[in-house]
Each structure stands twice: as C-alpha cells, then as structure tokens.
N, C-alpha and C positions, 0 to 999 in steps of 0.2 A: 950544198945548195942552201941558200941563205934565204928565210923566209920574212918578208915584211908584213906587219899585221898593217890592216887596214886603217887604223885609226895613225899610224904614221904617212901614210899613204896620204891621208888625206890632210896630214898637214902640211906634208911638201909641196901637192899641188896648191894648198890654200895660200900657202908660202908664196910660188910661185904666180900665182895668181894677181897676189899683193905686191909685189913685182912690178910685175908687168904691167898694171893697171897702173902703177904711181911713175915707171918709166913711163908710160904712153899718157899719163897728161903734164909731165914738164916737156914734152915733146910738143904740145897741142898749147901749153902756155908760151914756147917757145916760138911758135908757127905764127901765133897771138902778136908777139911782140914787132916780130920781122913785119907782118902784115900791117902793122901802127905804123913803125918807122916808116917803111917803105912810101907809107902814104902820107906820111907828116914832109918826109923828103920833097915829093913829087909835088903833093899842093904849095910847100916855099918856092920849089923852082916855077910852077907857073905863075903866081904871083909876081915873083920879078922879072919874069919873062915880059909878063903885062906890062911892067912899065920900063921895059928897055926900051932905050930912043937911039941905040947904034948896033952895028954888028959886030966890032970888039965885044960889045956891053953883054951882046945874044950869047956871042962864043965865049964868054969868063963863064956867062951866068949857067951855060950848059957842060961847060968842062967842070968847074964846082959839082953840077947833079951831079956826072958819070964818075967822078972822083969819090963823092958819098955814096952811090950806089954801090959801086967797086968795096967800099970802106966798110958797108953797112953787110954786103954779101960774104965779105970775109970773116969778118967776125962771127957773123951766123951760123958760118960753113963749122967755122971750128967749133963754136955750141952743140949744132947737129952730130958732127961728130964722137963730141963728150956723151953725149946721148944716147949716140945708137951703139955706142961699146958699151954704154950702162946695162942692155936692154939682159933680160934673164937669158942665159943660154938651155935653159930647159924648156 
C-alpha cells in the first residue's frame, strides 16, 4: 500500500485546482466573445433591416444573419469543444 504524504496531496489538488480555475475562465472569455459577436451580428442585421425598401432586400438581409449566426455558432461550438476536453479529469 502506497502512502501519500500530505504536502503532496495538497499539491495535486492546488495543481488541480489551478486547472480548473484557468479552464473555467477561457471558458467564460469564450462565452464573453460569442456573446459580443452574437450582438454585434444582430444589431448590423437590424440596421439594415431599417432601411430595407423591398422584400428581395428583407430576404438577402436575413439570410446573410442566419448564414452568420449558423457561421458564428460553428465556430464556437468547436471552441467549446476544445474546452471542455481541456477541463482537468480529476
């Protein structure tokens, strides 16, 4: 049986700790960013929404959003993903 002294003990969890605290705010910067774009997206498309004068003009200017939201949720997804396989398994 294999004895761990305490002051190793407590540097794996401090280890672990430093971890997971440094995963859990690229996570929360990452959340950060989606949350900008998503709103820098939305307020362009209502602006040109405002000054669309046809429904061709409606339909470009909201296929463009859902084409960048599409765009913008992919990319993120696979950030997320690099993420949450970063996160400490302990």
């Amino acid at each position: 049986m294999s004895h761990v002294n305490d002051s190793d003990l407590a540097a794996d969890l401090s280890a672990t700790g430093d971890s997971a605290r440094n995963a859990l705010q690229a996570f929360v910067a990452e959340i950060s960013e989606v949350s900008s774009q998503s709103l820098e997206l939305a307020n362009s498309a209502i602006e040109k929404l405002r000054d669309a004068r046809s429904l061709p003009e409606i339909l470009a200017i909201q296929t463009d959003y859902a084409q960048g939201a599409f765009e913008l949720l992919s990319r993120h997804t696979r950030s997320f993903t690099t993420l949450m396989t970063s996160f400490p398994r302990k």
